[in-house]
C-alpha positions in Angstrom: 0.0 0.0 0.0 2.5 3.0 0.7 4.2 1.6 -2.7 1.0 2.9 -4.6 1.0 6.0 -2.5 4.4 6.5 -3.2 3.5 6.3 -6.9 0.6 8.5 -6.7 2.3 11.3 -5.1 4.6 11.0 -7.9 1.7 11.0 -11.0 0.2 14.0 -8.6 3.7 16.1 -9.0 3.9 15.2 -12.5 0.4 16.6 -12.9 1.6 20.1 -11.2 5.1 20.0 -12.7 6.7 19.4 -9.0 8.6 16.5 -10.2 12.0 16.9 -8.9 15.1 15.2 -11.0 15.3 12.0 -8.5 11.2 11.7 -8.6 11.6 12.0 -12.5 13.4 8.9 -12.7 11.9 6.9 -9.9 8.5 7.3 -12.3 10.3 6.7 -15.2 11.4 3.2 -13.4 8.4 2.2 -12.1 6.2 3.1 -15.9 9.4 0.7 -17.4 8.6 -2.1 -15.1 5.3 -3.5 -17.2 2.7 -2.4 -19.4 0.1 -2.4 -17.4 1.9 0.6 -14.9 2.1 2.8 -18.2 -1.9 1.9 -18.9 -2.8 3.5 -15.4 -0.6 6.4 -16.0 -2.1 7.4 -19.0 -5.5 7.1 -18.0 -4.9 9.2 -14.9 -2.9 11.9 -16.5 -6.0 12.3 -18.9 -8.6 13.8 -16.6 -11.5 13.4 -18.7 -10.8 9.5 -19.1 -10.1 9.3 -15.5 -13.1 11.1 -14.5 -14.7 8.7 -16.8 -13.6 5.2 -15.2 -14.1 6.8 -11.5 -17.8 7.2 -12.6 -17.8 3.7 -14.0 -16.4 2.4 -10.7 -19.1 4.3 -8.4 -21.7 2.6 -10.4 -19.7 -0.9 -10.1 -22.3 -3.2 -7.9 -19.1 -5.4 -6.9 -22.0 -7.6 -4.8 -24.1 -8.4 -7.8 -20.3 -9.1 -9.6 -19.2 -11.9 -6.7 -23.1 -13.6 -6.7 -23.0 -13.3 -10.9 -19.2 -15.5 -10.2 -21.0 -18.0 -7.8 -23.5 -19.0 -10.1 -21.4 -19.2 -13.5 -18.0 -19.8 -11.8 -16.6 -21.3 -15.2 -17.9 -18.6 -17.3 -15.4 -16.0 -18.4 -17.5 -12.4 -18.1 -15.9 -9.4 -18.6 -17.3 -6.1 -17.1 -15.5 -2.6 -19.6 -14.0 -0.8 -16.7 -12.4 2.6 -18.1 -9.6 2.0 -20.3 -9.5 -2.4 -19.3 -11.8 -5.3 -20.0 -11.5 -6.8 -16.6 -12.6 -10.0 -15.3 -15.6 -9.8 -13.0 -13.8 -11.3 -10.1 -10.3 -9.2 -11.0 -12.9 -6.2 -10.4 -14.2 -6.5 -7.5 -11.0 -7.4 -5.8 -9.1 -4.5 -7.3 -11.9 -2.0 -6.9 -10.4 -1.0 -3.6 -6.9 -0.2 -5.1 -8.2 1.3 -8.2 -10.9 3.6 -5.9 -7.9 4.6 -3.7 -5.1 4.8 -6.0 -7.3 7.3 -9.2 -9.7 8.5 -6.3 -6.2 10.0 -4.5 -4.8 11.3 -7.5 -8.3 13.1 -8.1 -8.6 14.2 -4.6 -5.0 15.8 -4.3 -5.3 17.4 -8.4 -8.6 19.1 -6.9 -7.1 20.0 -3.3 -4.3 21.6 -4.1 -5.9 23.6 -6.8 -8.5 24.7 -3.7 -5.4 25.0 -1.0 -3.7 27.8 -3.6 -6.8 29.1 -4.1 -8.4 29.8 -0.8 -4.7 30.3 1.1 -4.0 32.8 -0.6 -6.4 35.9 -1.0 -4.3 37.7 -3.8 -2.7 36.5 -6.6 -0.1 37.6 -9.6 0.0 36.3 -13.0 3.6 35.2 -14.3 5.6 37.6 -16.9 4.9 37.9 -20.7 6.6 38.4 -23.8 7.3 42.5 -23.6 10.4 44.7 -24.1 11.3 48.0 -25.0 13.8 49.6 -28.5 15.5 52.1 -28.0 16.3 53.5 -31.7 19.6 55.6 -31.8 18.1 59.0 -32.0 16.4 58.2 -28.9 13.0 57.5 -29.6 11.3 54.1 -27.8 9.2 51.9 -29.3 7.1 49.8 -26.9 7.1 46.1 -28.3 4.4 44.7 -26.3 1.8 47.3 -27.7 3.1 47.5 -31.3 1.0 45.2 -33.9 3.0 42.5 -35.6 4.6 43.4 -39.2 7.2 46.2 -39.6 8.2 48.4 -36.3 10.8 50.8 -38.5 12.4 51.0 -40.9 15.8 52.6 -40.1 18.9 52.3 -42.9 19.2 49.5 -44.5 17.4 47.4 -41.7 13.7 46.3 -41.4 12.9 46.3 -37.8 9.4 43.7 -37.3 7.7 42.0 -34.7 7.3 38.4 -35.2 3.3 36.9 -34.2 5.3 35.5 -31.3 6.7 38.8 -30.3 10.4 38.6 -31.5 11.8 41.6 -32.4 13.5 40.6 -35.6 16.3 42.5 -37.5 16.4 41.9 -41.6 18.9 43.6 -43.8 16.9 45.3 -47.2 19.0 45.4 -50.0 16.1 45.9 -52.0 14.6 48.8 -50.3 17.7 49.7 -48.4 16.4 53.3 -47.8 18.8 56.4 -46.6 22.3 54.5 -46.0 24.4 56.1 -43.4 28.5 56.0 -43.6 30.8 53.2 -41.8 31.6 56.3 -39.1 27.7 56.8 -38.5 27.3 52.8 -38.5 29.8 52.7 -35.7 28.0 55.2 -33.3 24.2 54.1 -34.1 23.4 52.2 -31.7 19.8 50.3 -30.5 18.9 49.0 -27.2 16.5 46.4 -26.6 15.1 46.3 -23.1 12.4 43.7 -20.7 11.0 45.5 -17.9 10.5 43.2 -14.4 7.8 40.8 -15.8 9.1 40.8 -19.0 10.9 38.8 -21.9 12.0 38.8 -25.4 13.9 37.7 -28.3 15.9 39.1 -31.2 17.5 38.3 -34.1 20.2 40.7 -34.7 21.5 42.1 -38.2 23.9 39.2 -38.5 21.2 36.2 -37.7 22.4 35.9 -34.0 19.4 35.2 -31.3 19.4 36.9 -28.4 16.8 35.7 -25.2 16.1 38.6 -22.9 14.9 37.4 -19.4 13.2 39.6 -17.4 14.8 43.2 -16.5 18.0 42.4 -18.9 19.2 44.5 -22.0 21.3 44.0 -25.2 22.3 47.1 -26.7 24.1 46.5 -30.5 25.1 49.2 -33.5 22.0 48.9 -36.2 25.0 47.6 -38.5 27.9 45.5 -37.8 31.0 47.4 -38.8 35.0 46.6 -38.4 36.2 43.4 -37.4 34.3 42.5 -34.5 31.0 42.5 -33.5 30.3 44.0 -30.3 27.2 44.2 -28.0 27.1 44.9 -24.6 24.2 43.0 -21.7 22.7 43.6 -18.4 20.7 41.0 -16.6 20.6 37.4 -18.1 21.1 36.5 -22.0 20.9 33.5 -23.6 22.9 33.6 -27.5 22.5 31.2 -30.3 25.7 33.1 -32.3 25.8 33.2 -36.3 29.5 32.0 -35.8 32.3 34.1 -38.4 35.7 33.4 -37.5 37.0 36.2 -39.6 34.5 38.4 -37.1 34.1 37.5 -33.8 31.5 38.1 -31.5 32.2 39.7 -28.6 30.0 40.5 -25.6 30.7 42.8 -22.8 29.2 42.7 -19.7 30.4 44.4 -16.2 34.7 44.8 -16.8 35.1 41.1 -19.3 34.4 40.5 -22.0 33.3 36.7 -24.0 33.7 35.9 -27.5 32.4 32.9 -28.7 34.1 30.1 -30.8 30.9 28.6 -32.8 28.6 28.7 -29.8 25.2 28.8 -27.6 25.9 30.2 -24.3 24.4 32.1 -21.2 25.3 35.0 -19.2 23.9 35.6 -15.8 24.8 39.3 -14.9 22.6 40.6 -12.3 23.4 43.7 -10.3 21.9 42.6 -7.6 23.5 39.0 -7.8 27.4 38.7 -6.2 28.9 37.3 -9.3 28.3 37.4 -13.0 27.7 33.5 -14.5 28.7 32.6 -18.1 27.6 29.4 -19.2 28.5 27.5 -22.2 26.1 25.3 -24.2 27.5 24.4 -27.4 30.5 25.3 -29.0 33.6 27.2 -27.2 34.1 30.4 -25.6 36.7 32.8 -24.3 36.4 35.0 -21.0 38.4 37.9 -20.4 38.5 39.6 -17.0 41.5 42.4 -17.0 44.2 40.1 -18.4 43.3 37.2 -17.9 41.7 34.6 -20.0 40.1 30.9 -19.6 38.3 29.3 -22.8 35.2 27.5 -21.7 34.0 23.8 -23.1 29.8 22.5 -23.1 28.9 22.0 -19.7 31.7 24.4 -17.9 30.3 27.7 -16.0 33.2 30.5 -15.5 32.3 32.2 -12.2 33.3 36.1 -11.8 33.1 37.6 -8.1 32.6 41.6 -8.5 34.7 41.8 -5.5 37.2 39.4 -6.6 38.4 39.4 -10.8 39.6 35.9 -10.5 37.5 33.7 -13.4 36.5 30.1 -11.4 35.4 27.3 -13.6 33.0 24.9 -12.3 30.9 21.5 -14.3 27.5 22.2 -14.1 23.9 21.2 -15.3 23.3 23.2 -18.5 19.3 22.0 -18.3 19.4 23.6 -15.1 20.8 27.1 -16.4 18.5 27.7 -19.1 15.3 26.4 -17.8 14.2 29.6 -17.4 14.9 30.0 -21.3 12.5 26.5 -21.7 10.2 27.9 -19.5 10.4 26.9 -16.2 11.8 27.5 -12.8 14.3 24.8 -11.2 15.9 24.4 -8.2 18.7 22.7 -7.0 19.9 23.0 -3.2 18.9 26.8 -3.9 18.6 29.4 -0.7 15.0 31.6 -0.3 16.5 34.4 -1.3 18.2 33.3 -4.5 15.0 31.5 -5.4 12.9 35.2 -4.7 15.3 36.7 -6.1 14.1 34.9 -9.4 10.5 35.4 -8.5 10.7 39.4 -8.2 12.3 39.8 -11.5 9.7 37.4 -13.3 6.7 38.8 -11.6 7.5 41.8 -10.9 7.1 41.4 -6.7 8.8 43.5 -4.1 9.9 41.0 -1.5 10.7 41.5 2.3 11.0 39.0 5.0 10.4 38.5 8.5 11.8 36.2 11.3 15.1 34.1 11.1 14.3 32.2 7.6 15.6 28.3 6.8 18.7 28.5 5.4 18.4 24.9 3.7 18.4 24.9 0.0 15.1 23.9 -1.9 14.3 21.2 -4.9 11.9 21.6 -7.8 10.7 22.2 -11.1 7.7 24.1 -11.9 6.7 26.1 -15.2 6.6 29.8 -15.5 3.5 30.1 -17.1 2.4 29.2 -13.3 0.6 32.2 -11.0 2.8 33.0 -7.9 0.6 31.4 -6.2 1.3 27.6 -7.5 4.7 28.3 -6.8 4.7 29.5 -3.3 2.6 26.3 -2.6 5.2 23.9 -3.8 8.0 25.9 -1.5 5.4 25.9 1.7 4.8 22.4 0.9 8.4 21.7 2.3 7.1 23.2 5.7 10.5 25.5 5.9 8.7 28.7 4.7 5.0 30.6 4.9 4.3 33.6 2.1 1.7 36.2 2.5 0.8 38.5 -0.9 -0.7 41.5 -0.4 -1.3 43.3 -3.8 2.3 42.9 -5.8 4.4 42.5 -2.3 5.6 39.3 -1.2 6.0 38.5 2.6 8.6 35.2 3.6 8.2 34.0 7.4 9.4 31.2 8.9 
């Protein structure tokens, strides 16, 4: 019996998206083990065909089954039961497992949605796809309110907004309009901001993607001139480079700078975080602090204190460090505060906190697209922490 609860507190945090890494495999294991495993998880996780065979087992007269046995013992009858043609006799003596085992999973879907609900009186929705360009003479051009199609059209560049909200940069050599001189290409620069609650996407002039997390910034010359192409950040950054080894891309952020070597990296660079995080994905890439240099491999993380311009290089979990680019939050062995830290900026909270909080780090992965609420619940689930909201503030109490 505490084997099936087990499992059905598993298929409940798979419903939520609480599954931690460890619970991820332990219900991969236990689907892998036989067919019929995979059956009942598939009926469950669809809640109309689950609410369909709870309804056929209410009306399930197991008596009438067991006396219908009795009297045609050598009879093979089959009763449809959801998603199985079970034998009368298999019925009635699973009913109780099937009852408990669905009816749980139904129970704890519905409670927690009324727990979030009812514990907390106010709510916030999570961030959306909004940013802010800066065009060179100044003038801002608010992304999340512009229609989709062409945004400007500035040189020899078509600035549009994708249906999906990317902010998209296309060189017209058709229509290249007024051209402006290699001297005016160096000092035209645009700026592409996210405000707290916010994220985008570009594509720069050269076919490079940039992701913009929330209250993060890429500012880049309209035209890539010289040698080198150069952009600078704040905040976090996730590129997919157009790779040119006759010009490199280079990225600045705080006092180094990263060029890549054909690559997908990340840059975490926070001002309110103690060190700035780059993070390679694919590919190869160079950091520079003062004079000193390290070339990063897929999977490395060069660590920069702002106190300390020493670069560290550690092995991490590249899932981990974009998540928040694949849309969710995850946590491994993280603190309260680097965890709110994350909320505030996505949406767009002020947080304060009262009493001596746990200082024990926190598991879990749970989508984005999730109101505060849901995720507050799955951190006060571990008993460490309590949350209050009160319009867009955030209070954390032991």
């Amino acid at each position: 019996m505490e084997e099936n609860l087990r499992i059905a507190d598993l298929i409940t945090a798979y419903l939520h998206g609480h599954l931690t890494q460890t619970e991820e495999t332990e219900l991969n294991n236990w689907l892998q083990e036989k067919r019929e495993n995979k059956l009942l998880f598939e009926s469950i996780v669809n809640e109309q065909q689950l609410d369909a065979d709870f309804n056929a087992l209410k009306s399930f007269d197991s008596e009438k089954a067991l006396e219908h046995v009795k009297k045609h013992p050598q009879k093979n009858i089959t009763q449809k039961v959801g998603y199985l043609g079970w034998p009368w006799m298999a019925a009635a003596a699973s009913i109780i497992f099937i009852l408990g085992f669905g009816g749980y999973v139904v129970w704890h879907r519905n409670h927690t949605v009324q727990f979030v609900t009812s514990h907390f009186r106010n709510d916030v929705a999570p961030g959306k796809n909004k940013a802010i360009l800066t065009l060179a003479n100044g003038k801002k051009i608010y992304i999340s309110d512009a229609l989709s199609g062409t945004v400007v059209q500035q040189a020899n560049l078509q600035i549009r907004k994708s249906a999906n909200g990317q902010i998209v940069y296309t060189v017209n050599n058709k229509n290249p309009g007024p051209t402006l001189s290699k001297e005016e290409e160096g000092i035209a620069f645009n700026t592409v901001e996210t405000p707290l609650g916010g994220q985008t996407s570009v594509i720069l002039p050269d076919g490079t993607i940039a992701y913009l997390d929330a209250a993060s910034s890429i500012k880049f010359p309209i035209a890539f001139a010289g040698n080198v192409r150069k952009v600078a950040i704040t905040g976090q950054v996730y590129f997919e480079v157009v790779h040119n080894p006759v010009r490199p891309f280079q990225v600045t952020v705080g006092n180094q700078t990263i060029e890549d070597i054909g690559t997908h990296f990340n840059i975490n660079a926070y001002n309110d975080e103690p060190v700035i995080k780059s993070t390679l994905i694919e590919g190869a890439i160079k950091i520079t602090v003062n004079n000193q240099s390290k070339i990063l491999y897929p999977d490395q993380q060069a660590v920069v204190s702002l106190a300390n311009n020493g670069i560290k290089v550690n092995h991490v979990d590249p899932e981990e460090v974009i998540a928040w680019k694949n849309g969710y939050f995850r946590f491994n062995n993280e603190s309260i505060q680097s965890i709110m830290l994350k909320l505030a900026r996505w949406y767009d909270i002020k947080v304060s906190y009262q009493n001596n909080i746990s200082s024990e780090g926190f598991y879990g992965t749970i989508s984005r697209n999730k109101n505060i609420s849901e995720v507050l619940n799955l951190l006060e689930s571990t008993q460490s922490v309590h949350f209050q909201i009160e319009g867009r503030r955030v209070t954390v109490s032991k």
